[in-house]
N, CA, C and O atoms as a MOPAC input file, in Angstrom:
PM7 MOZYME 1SCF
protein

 N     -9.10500 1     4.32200 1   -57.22600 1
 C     -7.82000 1     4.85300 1   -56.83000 1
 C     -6.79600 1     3.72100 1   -56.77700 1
 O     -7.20500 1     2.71900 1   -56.19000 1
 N     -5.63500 1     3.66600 1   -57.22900 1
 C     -4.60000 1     3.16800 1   -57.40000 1
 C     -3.92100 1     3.02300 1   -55.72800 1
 O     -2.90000 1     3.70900 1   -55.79100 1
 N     -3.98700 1     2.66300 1   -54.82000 1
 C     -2.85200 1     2.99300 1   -53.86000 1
 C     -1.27200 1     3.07900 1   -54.14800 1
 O     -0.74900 1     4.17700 1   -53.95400 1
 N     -0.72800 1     2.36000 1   -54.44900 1
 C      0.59400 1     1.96100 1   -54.75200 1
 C      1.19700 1     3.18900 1   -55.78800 1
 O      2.35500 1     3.59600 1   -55.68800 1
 N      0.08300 1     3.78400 1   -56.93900 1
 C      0.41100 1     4.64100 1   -57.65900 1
 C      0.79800 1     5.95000 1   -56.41800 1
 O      1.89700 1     6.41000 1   -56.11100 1
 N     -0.31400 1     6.22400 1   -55.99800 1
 C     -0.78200 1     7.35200 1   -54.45700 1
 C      0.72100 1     7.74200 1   -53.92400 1
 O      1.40400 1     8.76200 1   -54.02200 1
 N      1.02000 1     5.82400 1   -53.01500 1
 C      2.01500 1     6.38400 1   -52.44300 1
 C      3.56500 1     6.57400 1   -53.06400 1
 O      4.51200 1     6.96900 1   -52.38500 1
 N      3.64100 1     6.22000 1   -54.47000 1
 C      4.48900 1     6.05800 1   -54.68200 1
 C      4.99500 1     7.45600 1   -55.25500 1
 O      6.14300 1     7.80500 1   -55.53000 1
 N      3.62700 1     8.24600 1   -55.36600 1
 C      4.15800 1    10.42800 1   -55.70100 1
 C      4.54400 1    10.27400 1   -54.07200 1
 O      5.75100 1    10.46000 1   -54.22800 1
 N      4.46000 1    10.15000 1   -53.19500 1
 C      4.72700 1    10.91400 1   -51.77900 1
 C      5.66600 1    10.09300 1   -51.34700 1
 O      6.31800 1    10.76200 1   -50.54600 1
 N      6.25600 1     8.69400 1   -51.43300 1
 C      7.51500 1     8.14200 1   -50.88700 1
 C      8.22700 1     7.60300 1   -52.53500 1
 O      8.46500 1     6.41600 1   -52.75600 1
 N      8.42300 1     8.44200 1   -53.31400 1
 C      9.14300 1     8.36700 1   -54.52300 1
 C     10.64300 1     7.22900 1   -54.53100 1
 O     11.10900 1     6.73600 1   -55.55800 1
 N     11.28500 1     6.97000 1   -52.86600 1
 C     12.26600 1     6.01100 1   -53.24800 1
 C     11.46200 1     5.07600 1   -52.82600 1
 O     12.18800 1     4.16800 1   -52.42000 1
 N     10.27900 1     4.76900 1   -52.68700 1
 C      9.97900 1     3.35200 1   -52.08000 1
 C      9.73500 1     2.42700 1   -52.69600 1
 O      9.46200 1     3.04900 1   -53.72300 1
 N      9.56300 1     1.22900 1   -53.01900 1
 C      9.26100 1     0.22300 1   -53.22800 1
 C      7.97500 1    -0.55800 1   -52.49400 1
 O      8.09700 1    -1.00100 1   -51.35200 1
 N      6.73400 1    -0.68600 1   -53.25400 1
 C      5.68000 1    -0.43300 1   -53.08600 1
 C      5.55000 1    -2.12500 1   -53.86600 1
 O      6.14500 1    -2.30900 1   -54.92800 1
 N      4.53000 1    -3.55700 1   -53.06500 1
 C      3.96100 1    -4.15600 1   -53.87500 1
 C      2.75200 1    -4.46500 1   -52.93800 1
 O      2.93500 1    -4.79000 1   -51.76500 1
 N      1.79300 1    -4.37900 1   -53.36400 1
 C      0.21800 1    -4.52600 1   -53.13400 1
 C     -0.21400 1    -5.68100 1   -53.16800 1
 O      0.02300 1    -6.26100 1   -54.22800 1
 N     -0.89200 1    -6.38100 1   -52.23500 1
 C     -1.82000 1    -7.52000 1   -52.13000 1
 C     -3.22200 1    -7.04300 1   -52.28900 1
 O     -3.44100 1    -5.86500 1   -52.00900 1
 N     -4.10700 1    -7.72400 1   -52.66200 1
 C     -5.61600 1    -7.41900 1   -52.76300 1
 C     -6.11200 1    -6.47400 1   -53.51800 1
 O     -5.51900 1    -6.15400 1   -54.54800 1
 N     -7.47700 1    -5.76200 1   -53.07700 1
 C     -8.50600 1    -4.79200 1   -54.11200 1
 C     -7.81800 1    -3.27300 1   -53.31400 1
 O     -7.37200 1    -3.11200 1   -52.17800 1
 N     -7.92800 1    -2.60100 1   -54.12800 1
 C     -7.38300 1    -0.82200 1   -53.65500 1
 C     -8.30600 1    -0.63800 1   -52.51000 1
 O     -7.79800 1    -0.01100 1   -51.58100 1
 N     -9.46200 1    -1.00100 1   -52.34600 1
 C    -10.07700 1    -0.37100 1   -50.89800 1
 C     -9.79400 1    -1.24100 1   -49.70700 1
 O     -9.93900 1    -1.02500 1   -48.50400 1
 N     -9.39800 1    -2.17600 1   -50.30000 1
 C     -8.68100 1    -3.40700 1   -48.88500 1
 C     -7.66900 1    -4.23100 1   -49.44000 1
 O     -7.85100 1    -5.30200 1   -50.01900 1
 N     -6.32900 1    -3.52200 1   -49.17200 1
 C     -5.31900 1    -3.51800 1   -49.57400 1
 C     -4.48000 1    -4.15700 1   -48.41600 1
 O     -4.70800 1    -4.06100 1   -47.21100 1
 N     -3.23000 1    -4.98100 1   -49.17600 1
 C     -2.21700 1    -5.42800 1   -47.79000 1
 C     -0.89200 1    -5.26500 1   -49.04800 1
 O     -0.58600 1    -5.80500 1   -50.11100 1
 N     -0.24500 1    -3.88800 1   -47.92300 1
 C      0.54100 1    -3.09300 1   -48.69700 1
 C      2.43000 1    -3.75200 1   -47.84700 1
 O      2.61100 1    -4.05000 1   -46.66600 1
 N      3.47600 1    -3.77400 1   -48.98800 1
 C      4.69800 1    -3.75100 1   -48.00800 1
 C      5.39400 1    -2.35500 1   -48.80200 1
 O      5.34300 1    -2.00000 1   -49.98000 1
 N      5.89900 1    -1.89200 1   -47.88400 1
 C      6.63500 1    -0.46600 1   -48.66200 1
 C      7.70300 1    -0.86300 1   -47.90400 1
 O      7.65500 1    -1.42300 1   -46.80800 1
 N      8.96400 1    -0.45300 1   -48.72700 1
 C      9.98700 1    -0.60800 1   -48.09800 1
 C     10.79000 1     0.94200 1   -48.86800 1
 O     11.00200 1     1.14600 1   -50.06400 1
 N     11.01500 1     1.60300 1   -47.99700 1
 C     11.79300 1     3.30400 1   -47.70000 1
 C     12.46700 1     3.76100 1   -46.79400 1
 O     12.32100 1     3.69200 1   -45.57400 1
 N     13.29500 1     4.28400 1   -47.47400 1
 C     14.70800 1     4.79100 1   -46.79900 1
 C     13.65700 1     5.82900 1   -45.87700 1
 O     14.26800 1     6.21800 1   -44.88200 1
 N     12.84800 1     6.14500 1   -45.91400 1
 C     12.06600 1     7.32000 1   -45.23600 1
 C     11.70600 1     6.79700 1   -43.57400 1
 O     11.78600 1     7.56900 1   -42.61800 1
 N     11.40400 1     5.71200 1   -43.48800 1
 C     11.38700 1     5.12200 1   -42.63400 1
 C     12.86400 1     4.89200 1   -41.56200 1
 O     12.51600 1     4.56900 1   -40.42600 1
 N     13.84200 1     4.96300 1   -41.67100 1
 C     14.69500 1     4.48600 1   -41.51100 1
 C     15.06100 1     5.46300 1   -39.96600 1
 O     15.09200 1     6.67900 1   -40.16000 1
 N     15.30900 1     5.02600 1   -38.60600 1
 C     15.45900 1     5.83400 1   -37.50600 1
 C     13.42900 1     5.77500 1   -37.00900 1
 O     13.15400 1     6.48200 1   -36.04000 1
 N     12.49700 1     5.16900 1   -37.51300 1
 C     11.78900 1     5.45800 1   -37.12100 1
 C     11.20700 1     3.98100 1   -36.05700 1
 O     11.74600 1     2.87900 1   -36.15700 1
 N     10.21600 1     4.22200 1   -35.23300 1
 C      9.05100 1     2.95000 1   -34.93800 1
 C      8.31700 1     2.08300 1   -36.16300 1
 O      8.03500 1     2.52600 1   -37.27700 1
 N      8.11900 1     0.93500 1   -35.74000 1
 C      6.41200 1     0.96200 1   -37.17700 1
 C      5.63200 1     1.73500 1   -36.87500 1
 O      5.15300 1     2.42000 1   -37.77800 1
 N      5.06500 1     2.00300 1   -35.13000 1
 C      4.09200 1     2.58900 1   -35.21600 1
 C      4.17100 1     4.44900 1   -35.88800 1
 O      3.22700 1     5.21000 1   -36.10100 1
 N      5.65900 1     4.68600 1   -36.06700 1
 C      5.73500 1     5.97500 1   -36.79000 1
 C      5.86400 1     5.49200 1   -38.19600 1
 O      5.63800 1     6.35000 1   -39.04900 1
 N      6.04800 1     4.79700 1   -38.44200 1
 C      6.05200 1     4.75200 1   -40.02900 1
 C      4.93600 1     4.45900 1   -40.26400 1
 O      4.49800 1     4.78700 1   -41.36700 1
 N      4.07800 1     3.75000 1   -39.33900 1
 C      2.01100 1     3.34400 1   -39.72000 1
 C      1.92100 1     4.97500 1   -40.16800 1
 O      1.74500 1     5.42100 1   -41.30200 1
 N      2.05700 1     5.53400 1   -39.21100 1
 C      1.09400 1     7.06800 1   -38.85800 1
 C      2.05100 1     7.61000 1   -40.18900 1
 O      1.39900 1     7.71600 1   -41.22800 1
 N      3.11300 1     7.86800 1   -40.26300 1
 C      3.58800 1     8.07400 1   -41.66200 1
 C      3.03800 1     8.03700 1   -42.80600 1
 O      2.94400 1     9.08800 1   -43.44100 1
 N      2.52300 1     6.77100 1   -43.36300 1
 C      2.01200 1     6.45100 1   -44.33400 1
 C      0.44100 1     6.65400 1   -43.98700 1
 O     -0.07000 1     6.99400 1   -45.05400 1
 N     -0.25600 1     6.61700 1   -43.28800 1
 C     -1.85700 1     6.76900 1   -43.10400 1
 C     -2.24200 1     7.95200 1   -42.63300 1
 O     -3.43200 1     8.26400 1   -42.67700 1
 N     -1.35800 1     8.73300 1   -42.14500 1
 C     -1.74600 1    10.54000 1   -43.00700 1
 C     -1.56900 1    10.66200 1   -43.90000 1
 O     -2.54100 1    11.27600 1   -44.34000 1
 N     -0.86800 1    10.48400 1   -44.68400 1
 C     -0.72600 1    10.47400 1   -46.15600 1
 C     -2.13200 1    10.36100 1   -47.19700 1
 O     -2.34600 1    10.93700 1   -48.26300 1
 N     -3.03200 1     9.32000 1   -46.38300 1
 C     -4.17300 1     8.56300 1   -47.03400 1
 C     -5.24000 1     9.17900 1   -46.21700 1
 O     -6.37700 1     9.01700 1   -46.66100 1
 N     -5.12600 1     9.82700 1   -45.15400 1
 C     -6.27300 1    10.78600 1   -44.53800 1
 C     -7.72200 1    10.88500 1   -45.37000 1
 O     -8.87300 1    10.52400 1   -45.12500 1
 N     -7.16800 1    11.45000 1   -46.29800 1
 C     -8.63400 1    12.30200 1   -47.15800 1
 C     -9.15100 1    11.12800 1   -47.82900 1
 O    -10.35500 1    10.90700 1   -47.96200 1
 N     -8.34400 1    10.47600 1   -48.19500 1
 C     -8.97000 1     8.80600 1   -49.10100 1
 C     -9.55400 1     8.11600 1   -47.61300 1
 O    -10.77300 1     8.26800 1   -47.69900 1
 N     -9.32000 1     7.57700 1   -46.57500 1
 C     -9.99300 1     7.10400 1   -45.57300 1
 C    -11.22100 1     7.90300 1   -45.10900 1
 O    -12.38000 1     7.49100 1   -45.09900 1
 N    -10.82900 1     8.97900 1   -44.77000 1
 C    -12.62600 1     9.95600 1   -44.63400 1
 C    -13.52500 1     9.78900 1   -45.88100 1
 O    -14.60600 1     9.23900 1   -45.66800 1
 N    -13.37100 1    10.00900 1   -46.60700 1
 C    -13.87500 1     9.87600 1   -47.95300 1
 C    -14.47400 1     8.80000 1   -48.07600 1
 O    -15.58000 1     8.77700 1   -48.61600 1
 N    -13.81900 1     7.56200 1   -47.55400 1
 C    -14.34800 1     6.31300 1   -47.81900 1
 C    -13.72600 1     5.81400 1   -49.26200 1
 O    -14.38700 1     5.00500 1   -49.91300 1
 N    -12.55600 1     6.25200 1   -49.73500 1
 C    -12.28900 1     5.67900 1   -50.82800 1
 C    -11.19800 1     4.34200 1   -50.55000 1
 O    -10.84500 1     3.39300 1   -51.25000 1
 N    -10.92000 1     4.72800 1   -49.36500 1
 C     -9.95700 1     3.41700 1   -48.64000 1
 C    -10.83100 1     3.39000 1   -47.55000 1
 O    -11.40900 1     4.40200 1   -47.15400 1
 N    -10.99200 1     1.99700 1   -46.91200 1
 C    -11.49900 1     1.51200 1   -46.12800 1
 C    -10.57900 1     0.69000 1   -44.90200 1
 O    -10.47900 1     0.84000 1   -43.68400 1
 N    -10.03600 1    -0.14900 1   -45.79500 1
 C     -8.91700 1    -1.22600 1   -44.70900 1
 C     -7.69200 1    -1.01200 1   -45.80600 1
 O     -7.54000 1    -0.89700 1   -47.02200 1
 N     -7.04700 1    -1.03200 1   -44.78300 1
 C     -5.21800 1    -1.20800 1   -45.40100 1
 C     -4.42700 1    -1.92000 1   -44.54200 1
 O     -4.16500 1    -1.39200 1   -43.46100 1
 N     -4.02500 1    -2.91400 1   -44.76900 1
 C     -2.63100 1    -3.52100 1   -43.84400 1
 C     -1.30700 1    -2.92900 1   -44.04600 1
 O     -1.32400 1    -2.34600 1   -45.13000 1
 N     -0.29900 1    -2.83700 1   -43.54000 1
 C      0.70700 1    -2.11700 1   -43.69800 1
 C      1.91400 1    -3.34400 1   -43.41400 1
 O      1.79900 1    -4.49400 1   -42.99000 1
 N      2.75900 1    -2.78100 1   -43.72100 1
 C      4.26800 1    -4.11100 1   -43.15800 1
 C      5.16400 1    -2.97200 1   -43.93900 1
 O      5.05400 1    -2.73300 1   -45.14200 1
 N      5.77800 1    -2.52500 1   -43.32700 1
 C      6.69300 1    -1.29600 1   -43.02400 1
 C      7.89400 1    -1.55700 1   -43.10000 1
 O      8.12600 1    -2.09500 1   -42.01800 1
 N      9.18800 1    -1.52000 1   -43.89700 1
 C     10.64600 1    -1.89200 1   -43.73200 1
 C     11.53800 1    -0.95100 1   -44.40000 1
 O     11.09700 1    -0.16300 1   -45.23600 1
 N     12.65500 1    -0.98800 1   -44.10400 1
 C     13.96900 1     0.13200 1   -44.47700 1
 C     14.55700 1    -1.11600 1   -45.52000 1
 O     14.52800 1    -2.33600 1   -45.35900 1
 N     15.23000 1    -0.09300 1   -46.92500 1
 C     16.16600 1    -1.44300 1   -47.19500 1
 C     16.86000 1    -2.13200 1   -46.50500 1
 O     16.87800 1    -3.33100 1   -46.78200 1
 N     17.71100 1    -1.62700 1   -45.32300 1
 C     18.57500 1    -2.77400 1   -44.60600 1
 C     17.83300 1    -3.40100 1   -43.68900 1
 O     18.28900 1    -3.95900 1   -42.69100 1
 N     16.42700 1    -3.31300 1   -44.06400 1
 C     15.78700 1    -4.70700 1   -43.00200 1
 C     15.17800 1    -5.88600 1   -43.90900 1
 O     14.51300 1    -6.88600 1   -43.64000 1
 N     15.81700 1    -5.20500 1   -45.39300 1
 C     14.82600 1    -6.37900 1   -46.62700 1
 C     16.15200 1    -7.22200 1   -46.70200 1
 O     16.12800 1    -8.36900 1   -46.25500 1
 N     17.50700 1    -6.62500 1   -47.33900 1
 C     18.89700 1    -7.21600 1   -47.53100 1
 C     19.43200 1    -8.31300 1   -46.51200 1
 O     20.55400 1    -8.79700 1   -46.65800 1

């Protein structure tokens, strides 16, 4: 499984670049989707998303680092 491909059908404006192997991944997304939220709502945001791949065991570990464009600019 691709992650970055994954999230990039379900947060379509984001900007997605991947560190490491797809099952232990250290991900930065940066989306307007986020924007008004916590990290810890944008964690839970993005890792329901990946629910069925984590039960599954097709993801295992993921790091996250979470930002809005006006926190990259």
């Amino acid at each position: 499984m691709n992650i970055t491909e994954f999230l990039k059908d379900r947060f379509p404006d984001a900007e997605i670049s991947a560190d490491g192997e797809d099952c232990s991944s250290r991900l930065l997304i940066v989306s307007s989707n986020f924007e008004g939220l916590s990290t810890l709502a944008r964690h839970k945001l993005v890792m329901s998303s990946l629910k069925d791949q984590f039960q599954s065991g097709e993801v295992h570990a993921l790091s996250l680092e979470t930002k809005t464009p006006s926190e990259i600019s």
